[in-house]
C-alpha positions as CSV (number, residue, x, y, z in Angstrom):
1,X,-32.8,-12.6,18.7
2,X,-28.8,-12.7,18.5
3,X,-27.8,-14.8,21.1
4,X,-24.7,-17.2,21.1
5,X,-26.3,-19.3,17.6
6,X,-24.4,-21.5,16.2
7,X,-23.5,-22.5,12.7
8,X,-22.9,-26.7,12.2
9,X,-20.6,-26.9,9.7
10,X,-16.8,-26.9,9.3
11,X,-15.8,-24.9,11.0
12,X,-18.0,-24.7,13.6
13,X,-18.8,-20.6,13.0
14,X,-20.4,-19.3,16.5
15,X,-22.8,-16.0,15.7
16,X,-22.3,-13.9,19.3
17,X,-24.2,-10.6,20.1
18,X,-26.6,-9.3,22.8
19,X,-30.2,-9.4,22.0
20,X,-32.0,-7.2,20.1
21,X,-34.3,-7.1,17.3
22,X,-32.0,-7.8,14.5
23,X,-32.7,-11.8,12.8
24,X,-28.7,-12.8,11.5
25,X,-28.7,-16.1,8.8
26,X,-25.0,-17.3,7.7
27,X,-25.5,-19.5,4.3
28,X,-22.6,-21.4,3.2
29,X,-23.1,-20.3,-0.5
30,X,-19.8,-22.2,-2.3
31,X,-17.5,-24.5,-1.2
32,X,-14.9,-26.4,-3.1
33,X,-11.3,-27.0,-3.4
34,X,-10.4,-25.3,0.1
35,X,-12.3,-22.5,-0.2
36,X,-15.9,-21.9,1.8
37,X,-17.9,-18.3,0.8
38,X,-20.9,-17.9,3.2
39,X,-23.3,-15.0,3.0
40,X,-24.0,-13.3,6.2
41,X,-27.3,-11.1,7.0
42,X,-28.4,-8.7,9.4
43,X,-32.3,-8.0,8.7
44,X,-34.9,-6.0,11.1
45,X,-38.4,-5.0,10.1
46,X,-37.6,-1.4,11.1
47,X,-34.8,0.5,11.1
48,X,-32.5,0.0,14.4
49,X,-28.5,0.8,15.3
50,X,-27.5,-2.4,15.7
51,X,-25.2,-3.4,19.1
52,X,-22.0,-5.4,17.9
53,X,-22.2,-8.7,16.4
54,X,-19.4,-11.4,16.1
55,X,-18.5,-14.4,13.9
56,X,-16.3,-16.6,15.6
57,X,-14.4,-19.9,14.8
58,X,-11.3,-22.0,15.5
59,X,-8.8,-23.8,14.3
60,X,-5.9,-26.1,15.3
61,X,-3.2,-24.2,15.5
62,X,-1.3,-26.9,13.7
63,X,2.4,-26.0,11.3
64,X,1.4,-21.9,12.0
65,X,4.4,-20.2,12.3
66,X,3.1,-16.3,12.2
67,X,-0.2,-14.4,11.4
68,X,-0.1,-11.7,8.2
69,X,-2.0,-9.1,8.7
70,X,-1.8,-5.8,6.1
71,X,0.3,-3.3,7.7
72,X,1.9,-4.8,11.3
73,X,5.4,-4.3,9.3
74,X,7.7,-6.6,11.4
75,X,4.9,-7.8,13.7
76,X,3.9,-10.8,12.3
77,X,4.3,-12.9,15.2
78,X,1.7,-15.3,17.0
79,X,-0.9,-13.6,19.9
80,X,-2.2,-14.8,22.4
81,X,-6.1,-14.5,23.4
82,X,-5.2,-12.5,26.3
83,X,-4.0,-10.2,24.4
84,X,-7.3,-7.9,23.6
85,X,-6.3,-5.3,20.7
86,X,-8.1,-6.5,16.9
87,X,-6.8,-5.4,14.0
88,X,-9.5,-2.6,12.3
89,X,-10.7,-2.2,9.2
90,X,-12.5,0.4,7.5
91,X,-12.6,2.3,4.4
92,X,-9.1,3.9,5.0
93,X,-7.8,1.6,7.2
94,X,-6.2,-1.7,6.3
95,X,-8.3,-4.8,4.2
96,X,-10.4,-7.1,6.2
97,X,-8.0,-10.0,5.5
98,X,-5.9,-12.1,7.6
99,X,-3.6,-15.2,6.7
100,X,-2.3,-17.6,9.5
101,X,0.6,-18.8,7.5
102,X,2.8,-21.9,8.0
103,X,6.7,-23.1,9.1
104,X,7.5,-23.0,4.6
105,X,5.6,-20.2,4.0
106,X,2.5,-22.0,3.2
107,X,-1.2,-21.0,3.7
108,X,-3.0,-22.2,6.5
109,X,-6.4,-20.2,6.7
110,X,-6.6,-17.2,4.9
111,X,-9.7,-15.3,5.8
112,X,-11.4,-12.2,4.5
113,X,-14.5,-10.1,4.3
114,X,-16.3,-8.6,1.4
115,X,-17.1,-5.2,3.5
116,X,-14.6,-3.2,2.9
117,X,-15.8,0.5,3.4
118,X,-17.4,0.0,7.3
119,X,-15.5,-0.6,10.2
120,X,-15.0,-3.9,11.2
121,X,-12.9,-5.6,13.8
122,X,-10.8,-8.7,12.8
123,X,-8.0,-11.1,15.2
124,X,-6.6,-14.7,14.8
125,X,-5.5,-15.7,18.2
126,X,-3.9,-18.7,20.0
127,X,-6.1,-19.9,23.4
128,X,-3.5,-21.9,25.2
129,X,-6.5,-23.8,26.8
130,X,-7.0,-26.0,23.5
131,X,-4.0,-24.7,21.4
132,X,-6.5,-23.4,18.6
133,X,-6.5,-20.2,17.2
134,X,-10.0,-18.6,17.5
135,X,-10.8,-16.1,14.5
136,X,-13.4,-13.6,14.7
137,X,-15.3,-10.7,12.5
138,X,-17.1,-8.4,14.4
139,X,-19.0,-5.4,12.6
140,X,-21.1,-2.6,14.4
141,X,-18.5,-1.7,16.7
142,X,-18.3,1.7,15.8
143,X,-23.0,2.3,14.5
144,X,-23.9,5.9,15.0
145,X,-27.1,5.7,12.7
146,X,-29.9,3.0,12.3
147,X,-30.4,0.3,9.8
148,X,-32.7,-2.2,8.9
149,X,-31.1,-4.3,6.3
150,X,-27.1,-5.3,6.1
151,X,-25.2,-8.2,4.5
152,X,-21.5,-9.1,3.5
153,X,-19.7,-12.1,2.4
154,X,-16.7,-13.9,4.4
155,X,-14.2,-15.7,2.5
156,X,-12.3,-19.0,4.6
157,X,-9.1,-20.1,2.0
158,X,-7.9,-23.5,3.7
159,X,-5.3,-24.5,0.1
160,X,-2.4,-25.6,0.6
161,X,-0.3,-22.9,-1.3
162,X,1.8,-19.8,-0.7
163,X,0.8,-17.8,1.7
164,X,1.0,-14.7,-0.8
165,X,-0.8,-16.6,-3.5
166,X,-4.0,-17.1,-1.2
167,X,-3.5,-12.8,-0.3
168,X,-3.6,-12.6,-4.3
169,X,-7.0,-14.8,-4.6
170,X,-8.3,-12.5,-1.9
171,X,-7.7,-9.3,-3.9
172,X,-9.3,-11.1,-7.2
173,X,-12.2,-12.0,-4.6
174,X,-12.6,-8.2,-3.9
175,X,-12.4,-6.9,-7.4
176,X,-15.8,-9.3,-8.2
177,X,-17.7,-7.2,-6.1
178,X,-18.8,-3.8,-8.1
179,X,-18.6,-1.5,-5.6
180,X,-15.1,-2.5,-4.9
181,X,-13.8,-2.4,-8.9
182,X,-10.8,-0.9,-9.4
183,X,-9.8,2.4,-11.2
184,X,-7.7,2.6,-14.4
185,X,-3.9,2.5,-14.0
186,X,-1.9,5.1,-16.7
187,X,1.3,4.3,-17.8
188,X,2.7,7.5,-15.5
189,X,1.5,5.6,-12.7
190,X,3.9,2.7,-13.2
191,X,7.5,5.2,-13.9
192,X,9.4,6.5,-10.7
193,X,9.0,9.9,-9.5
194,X,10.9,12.5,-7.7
195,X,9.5,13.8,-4.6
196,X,10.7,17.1,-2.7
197,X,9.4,15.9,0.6
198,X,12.5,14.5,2.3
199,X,14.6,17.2,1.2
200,X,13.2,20.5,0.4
201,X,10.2,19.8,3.6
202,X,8.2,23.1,2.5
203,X,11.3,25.6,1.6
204,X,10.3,24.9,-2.4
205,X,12.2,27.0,-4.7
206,X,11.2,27.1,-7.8
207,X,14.8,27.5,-9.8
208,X,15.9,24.7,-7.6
209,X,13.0,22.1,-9.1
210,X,13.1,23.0,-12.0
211,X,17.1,21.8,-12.0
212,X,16.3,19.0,-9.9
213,X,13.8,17.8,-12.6
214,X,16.1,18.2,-15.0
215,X,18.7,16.0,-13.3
216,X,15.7,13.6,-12.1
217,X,15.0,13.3,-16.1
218,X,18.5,12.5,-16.9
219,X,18.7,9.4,-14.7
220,X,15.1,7.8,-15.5
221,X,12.7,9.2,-13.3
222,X,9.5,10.4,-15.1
223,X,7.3,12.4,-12.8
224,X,7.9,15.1,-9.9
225,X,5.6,15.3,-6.5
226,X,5.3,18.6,-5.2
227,X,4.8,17.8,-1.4
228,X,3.9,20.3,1.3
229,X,4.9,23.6,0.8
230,X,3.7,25.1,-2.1
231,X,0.1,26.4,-0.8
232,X,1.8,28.3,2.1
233,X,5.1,30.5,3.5
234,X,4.9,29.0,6.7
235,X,7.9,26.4,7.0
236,X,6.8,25.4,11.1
237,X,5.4,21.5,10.9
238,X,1.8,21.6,11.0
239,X,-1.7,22.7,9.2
240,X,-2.9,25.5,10.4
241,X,-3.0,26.9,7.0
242,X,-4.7,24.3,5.2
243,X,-7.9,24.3,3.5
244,X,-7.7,27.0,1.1
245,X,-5.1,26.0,-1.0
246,X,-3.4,28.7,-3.0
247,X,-0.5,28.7,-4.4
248,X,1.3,31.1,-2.0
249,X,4.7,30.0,-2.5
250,X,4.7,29.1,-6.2
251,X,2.4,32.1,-7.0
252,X,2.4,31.8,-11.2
253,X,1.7,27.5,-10.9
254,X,0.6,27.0,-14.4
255,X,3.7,28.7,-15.6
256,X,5.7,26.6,-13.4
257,X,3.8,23.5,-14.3
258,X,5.0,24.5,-17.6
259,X,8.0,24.6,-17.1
260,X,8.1,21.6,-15.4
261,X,6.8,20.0,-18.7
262,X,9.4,21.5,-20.6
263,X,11.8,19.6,-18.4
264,X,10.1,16.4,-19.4
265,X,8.3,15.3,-16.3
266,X,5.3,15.3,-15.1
267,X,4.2,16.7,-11.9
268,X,1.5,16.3,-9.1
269,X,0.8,18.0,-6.4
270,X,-0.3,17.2,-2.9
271,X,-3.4,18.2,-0.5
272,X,-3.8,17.6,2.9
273,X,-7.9,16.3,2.0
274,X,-8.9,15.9,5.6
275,X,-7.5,19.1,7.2
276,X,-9.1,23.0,7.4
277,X,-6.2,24.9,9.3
278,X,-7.9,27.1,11.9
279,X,-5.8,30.1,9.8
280,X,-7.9,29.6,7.1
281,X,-10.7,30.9,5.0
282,X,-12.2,28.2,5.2
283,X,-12.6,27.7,8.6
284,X,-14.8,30.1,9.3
285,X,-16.7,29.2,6.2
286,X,-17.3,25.5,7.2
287,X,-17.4,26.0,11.2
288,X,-19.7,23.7,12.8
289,X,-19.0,20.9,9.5
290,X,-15.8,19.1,11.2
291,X,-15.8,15.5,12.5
292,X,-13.5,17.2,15.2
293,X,-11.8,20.6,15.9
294,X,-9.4,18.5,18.6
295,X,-6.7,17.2,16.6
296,X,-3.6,17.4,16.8
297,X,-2.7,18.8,13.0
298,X,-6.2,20.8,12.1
299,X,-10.1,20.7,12.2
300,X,-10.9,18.1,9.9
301,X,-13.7,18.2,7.6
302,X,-17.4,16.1,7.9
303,X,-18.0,14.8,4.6
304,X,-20.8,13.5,5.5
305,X,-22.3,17.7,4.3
306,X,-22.6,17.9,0.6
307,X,-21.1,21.4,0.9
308,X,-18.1,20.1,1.9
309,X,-17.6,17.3,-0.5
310,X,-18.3,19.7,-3.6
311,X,-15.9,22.6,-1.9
312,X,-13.2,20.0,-1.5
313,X,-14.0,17.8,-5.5
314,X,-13.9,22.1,-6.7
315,X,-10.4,22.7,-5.2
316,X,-8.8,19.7,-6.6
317,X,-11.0,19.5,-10.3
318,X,-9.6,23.7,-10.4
319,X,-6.2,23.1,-10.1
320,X,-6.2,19.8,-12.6
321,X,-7.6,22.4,-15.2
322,X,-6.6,25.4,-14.8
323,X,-2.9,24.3,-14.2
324,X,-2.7,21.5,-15.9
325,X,-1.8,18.8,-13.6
326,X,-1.6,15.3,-14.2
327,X,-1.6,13.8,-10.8
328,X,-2.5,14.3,-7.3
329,X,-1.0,13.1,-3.9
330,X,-4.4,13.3,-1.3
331,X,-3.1,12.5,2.1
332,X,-4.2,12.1,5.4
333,X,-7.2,10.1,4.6
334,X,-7.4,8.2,8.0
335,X,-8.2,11.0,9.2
336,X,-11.8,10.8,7.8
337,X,-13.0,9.1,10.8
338,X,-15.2,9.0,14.1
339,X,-13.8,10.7,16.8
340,X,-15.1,11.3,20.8
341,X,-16.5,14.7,19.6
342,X,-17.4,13.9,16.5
343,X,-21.4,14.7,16.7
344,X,-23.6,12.1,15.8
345,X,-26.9,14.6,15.2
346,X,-26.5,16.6,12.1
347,X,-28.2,19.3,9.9
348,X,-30.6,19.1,7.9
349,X,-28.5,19.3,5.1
350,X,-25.8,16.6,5.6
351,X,-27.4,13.5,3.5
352,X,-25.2,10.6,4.8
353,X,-24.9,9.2,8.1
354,X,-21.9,7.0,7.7
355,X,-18.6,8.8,7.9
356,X,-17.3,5.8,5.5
357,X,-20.5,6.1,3.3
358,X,-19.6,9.8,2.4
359,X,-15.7,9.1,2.3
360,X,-16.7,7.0,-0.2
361,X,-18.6,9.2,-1.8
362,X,-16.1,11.8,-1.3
363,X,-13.2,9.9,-3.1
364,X,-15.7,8.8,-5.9
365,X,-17.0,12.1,-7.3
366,X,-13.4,12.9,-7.1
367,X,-11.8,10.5,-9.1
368,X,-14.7,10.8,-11.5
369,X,-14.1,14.4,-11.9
370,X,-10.3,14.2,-12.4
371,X,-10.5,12.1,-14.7
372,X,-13.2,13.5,-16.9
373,X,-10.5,16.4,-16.9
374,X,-7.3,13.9,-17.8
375,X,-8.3,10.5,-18.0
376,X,-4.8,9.3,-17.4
377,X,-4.2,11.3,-13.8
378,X,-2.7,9.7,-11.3
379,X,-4.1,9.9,-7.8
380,X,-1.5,8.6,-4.8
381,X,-2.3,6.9,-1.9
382,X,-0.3,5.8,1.1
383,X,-0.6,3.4,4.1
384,X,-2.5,2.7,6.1
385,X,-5.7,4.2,3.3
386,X,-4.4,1.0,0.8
387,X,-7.1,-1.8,1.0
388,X,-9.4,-2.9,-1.8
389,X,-11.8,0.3,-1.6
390,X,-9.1,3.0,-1.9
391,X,-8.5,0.9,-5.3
392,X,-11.3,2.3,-7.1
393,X,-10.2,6.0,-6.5
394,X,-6.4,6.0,-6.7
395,X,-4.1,4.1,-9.0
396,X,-0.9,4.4,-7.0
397,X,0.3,3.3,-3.6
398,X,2.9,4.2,-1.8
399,X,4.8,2.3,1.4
400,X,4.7,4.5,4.4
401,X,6.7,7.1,5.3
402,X,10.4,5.3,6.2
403,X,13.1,7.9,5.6
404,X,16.4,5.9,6.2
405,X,14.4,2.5,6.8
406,X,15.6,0.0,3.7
407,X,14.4,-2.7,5.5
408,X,11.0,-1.1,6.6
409,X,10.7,-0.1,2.9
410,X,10.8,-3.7,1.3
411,X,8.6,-4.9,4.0
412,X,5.9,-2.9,3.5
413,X,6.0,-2.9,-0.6
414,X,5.6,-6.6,-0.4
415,X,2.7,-6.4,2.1
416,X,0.9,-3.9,-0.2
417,X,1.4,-5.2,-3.2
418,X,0.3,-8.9,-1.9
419,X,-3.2,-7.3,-2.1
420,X,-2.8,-4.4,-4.5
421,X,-3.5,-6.6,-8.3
422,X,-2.7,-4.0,-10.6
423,X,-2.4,-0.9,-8.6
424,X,1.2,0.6,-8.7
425,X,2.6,0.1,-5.7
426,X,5.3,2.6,-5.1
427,X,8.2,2.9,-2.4
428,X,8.8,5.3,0.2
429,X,10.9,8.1,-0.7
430,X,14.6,7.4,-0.6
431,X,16.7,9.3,1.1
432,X,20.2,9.4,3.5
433,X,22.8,11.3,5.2
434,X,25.3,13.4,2.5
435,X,28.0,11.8,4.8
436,X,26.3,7.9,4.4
437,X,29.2,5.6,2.8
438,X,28.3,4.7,-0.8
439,X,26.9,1.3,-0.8
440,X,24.8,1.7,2.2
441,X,23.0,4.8,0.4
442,X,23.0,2.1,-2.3
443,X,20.7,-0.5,0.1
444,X,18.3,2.4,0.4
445,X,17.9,2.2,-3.2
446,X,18.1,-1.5,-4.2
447,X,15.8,-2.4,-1.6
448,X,12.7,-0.5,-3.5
449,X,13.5,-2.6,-6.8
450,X,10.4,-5.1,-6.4
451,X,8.3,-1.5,-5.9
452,X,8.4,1.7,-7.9
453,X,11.0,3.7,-6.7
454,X,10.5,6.8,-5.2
455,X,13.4,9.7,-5.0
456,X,13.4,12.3,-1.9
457,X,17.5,13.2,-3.2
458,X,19.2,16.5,-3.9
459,X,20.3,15.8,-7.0
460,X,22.3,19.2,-7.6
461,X,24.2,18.2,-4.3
462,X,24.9,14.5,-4.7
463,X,28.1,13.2,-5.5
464,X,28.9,11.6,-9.2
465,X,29.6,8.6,-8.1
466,X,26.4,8.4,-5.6
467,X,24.6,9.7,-9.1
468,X,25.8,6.9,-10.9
469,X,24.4,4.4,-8.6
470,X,20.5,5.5,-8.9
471,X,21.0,6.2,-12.7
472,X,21.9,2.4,-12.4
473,X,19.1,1.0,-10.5
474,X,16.9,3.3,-12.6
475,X,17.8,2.5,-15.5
476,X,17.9,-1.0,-14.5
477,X,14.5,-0.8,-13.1
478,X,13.1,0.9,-16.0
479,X,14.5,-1.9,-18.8
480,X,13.1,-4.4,-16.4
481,X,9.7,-3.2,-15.4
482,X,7.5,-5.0,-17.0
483,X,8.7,-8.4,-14.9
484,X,9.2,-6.6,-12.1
485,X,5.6,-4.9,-11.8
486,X,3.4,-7.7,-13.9
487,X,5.4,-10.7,-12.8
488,X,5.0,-13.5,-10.5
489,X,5.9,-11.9,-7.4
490,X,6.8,-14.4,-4.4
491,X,8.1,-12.8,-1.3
492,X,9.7,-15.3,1.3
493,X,9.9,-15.6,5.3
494,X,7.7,-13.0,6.2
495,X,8.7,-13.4,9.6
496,X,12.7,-12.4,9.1
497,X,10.9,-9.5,6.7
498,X,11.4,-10.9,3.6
499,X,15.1,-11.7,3.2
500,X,14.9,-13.1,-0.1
501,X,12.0,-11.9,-3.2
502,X,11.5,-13.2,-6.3
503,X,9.6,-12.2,-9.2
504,X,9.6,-13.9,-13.1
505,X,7.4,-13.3,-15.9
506,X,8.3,-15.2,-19.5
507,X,11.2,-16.9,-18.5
508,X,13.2,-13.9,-16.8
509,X,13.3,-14.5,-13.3
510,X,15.0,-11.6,-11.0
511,X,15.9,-12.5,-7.5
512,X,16.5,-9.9,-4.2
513,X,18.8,-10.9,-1.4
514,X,18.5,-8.9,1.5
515,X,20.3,-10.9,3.9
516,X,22.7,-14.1,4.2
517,X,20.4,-16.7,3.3
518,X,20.6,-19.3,0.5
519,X,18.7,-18.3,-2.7
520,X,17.6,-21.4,-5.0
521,X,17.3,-22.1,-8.3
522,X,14.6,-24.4,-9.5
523,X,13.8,-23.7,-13.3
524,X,15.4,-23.6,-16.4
525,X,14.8,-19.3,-16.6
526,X,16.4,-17.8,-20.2
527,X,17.6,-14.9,-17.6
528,X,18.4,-15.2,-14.1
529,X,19.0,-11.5,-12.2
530,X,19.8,-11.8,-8.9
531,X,20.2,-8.4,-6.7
532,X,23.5,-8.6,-3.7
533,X,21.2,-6.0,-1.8
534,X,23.4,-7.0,1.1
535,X,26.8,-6.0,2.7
536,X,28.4,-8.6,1.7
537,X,30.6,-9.9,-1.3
538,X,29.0,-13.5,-1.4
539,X,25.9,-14.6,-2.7
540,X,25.7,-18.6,-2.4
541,X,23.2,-20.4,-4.5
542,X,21.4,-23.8,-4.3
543,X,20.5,-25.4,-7.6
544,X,18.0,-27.7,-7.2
545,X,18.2,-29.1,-10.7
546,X,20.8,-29.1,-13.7
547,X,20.0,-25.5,-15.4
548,X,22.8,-25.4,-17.8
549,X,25.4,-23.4,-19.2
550,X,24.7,-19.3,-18.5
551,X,27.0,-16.9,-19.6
552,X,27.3,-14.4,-16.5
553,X,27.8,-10.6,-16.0
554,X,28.6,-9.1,-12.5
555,X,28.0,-5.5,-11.9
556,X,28.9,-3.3,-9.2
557,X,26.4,-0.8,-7.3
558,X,27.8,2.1,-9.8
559,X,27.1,-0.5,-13.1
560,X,30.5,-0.8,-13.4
561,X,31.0,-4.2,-15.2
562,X,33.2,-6.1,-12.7
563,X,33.3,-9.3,-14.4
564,X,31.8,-11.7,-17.0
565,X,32.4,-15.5,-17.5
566,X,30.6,-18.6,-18.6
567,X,28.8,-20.4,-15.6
568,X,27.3,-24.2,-15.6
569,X,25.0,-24.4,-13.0
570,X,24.7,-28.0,-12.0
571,X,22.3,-29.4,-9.2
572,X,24.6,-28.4,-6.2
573,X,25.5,-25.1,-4.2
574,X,27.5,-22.3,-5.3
575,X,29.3,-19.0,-4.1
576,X,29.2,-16.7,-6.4
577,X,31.3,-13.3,-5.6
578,X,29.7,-9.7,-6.2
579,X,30.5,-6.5,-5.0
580,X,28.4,-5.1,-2.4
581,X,24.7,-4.2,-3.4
582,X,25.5,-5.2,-7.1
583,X,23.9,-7.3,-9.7
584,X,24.8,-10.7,-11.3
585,X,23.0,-11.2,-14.9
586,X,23.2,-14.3,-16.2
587,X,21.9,-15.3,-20.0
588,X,21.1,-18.5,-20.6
589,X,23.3,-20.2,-23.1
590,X,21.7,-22.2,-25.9
């Protein structure tokens, strides 16, 4: 019955599939102030696998500068219809959202999707025959099993706002729906944390942590991620030892979780979830329950077997207990997903058909588990598994992996935490050459400031004065975290990759400049911290307004106080001098 219908309304929204037995209805069901919600069904009187189905619309492209999409990092840029790659989404892949944004940042259209755990295919792109851009959804792309009944919402935001303020509505929009409701955020989540990835790969030694925690303690950081390593001797890249997860290397772990607790810190460890290593146990236990044996890292399980689910929710509900964990890094879980060989006829005693449907599951049982155990355990996440649904299992985020990438690093913070409410969103692990000239290991640092940071540095190894800088932006970071991780956050030009950020919260704005560019002043703020995470010595300033008198204090990268003085800032423009990658603080002066 699907063939080429279309909706009359603004916009004009063009239903496109084959024919088949499937009756679609698309009911505008709110509309007001920019923003249209429309239901959208799929119904059949008996069960059926669907063939794909599109919603398509356009709109001028009129004052659109880029498109935002979740995690294109410095791709932001217009495409062309010719160009035939979507952007997908599924349950651990990106958020059905995309924002067309304009020439000051503004919103254009803003459109999203309430199905968040299926795979769906999403695009805005420019057809140079009419110079609109012609947006589409398209779901069943990917049906393996028959339904009868199916429905989602779509979201169009037309407001004339920031671009990020219309990504923020989006992520309220999701958290309405119940099965999309976010998980409980502990305090342990929102500290940094050390991590042993970048530096100690899987040579762990445990004397060496446990000094390394020490030192971590010292300059702020709260919490330790033991990363790859621990559940096996063998150092060679890969997983072919993965799935049965004991503590080879670090033999006696609830001692050395205790000790690690003496130290102050917490600690987490991290699983591969997806992967059963060909030289495991496990293997042979579970062959014939993998989504696919050709991968390039390991077999990887089918969750879609209850068996599987339970082995993997036992493994990870063991180790909270009976070491006394209080987090958990699960990793790889994009890796959940449909492959060529993945087979599409299953046992008897697999009770889902829907990869995503038992992910879901999967991740669910999981965090309910844990946290009956510890009800303030963290759980980490990283891109691209950091849309709306992998909200209601984990409470932390993390930008993906970076090492040496400042740049790539503030990017992607912004773009997660755009969509992330109250989920911690966390950096990559920072990290640089022992040979790396002080203030540009510095940038590595200053440029995680509107995240949590994350550490991947031998501490025993690092030079004082290369000590003194993170204990600085720690400590910093720390004293400031409340408006850095519950204020308003407004990230700028997401085309140059945010060269200026801003966040303020109860009359304490702090302001990141990452590049030479002009940062204004518009308010009367009681505090005004603006971060030189630049090479450069200048930071010039437009004040739109008379502010005042300030009283001022310059820092350098190390928190050396360089200089203070009394400031007016009157409507006008200003170059105010700072060292490389330091901090001005300015106090308002009543």
């Amino acid at each position: 019955m699907i063939a080429n219908t279309t909706i009359t309304s603004f916009p004009e929204i063009i239903i496109i599939g084959e024919k088949q037995n499937f009756r679609t209805t698309l009911n505008k069901v709110y509309g007001d102030e920019g923003v249209t919600l429309y239901d959208f069904e799929v119904n059949n009187d008996v069960e059926e696998v669907p063939k794909p189905i599109t919603l398509q619309w356009k709109v001028p492209a009129i004052n659109v500068k880029g498109v935002w999409k979740p995690t294109t990092d410095f791709n932001k840029r217009i495409q062309a219809d010719w160009e035939l790659d979507n952007m997908e989404s599924r349950i651990s892949i990106d958020s059905p959202v995309i924002s067309l944004f304009g020439n000051s940042d503004g919103n254009v259209l803003t459109f999203a999707c309430s199905n968040a755990i299926n795979k769906l295919e999403m695009n805005a792109r420019l057809r140079e025959e009419d110079n609109c851009f012609y947006c589409h959804v398209t779901f069943f792309t990917e049906q393996h099993y028959p339904l009868k009944n199916f429905k989602v919402q779509l979201r169009l935001d037309y407001q004339d706002w920031h671009f990020s303020d219309s990504l923020r509505a989006v992520a309220s929009w999701w958290e309405s729906f119940e099965q999309l409701k976010p998980a409980y955020v502990p305090d342990i989540a929102k500290t940094p944390l050390y991590s042993t990835w970048y530096q100690f790969h899987q040579n762990l030694d445990v004397p060496l942590l446990l000094k390394e925690c020490r030192l971590a303690k010292n300059l702020g950081y709260k919490a330790i991620i033991i990363d790859d390593g621990w559940q096996t001797f063998d150092s060679n890249r890969g997983y072919d030892f993965t799935g049965d997860w004991q503590p080879d290397r670090i033999p006696e772990m609830a001692e050395f979780v205790k000790s690690v607790h003496e130290t102050g810190m917490k600690i987490a460890l991290w699983y591969s979830v997806p992967f059963c290593g060909e030289k495991s146990k496990a293997y042979k236990r579970f062959k014939g329950k993998f989504l696919t044996e050709d991968h390039r890292w390991a077999p990887v399980f089918d969750p879609r077997y209850p068996d599987v689910r339970q082995y993997l929710i036992d493994i990870y509900t063991n180790a909270a207990r009976d070491w006394s964990l209080d987090g958990f890094k699960l990793d790889f879980i994009d890796d959940f997903r449909f492959y060529k060989d993945t087979p599409t006829k299953l046992g008897p005693d697999a009770d889902y058909a829907s990869i995503n449907g038992a992910v879901d599951r999967l991740l669910t049982d999981v965090k309910d588990a844990l946290t009956k155990i510890n009800p303030e355990i963290f759980i980490e996440f990283r891109q691209k598994y950091t849309g709306p649904a992998m909200r209601k299992y984990g409470n932390m985020f993390r930008a993906f992996d970076c090492p040496g990438d400042a740049t790539m690093n503030r990017l992607r913070i912004a773009d997660i935490r755009m969509l992330a409410g109250n989920t911690a969103v966390h950096s990559d692990m920072v990290t640089w050459h022992a040979d790396e000239p002080l203030e540009i290991a510095a940038l590595q640092v200053i440029n995680t400031l509107f995240g949590v940071p994350q550490l991947s540095v031998m501490l025993s190894e690092t030079p004082e004065a290369y000590v003194n800088m993170i204990g600085f932006y720690t400590k910093y970071w720390n004293e400031n975290a409340d408006v850095l991780m519950n204020g308003y956050f407004l990230p700028s030009k997401p085309l140059a990759n945010y060269p200026t950020q801003r966040v303020s919260k109860n009359g304490h704005l702090i302001i990141g400049v990452y590049d030479a560019w002009v940062v204004e002043l518009d308010g009367a703020y009681t505090h005004i911290d603006i971060l030189n995470a630049q090479i450069a010595t200048q930071v010039v300033v437009r004040i739109l307004n008379d502010l005042g008198a300030y009283a001022c204090k310059v820092y350098d990268c190390q928190g050396n106080l360089i200089r203070e003085e009394n400031v007016v800032f009157s409507k006008g423009v200003i170059e105010v001098e700072v060292p490389e990658c330091g901090i001005i603080r300015a106090e308002k002066i009543e």
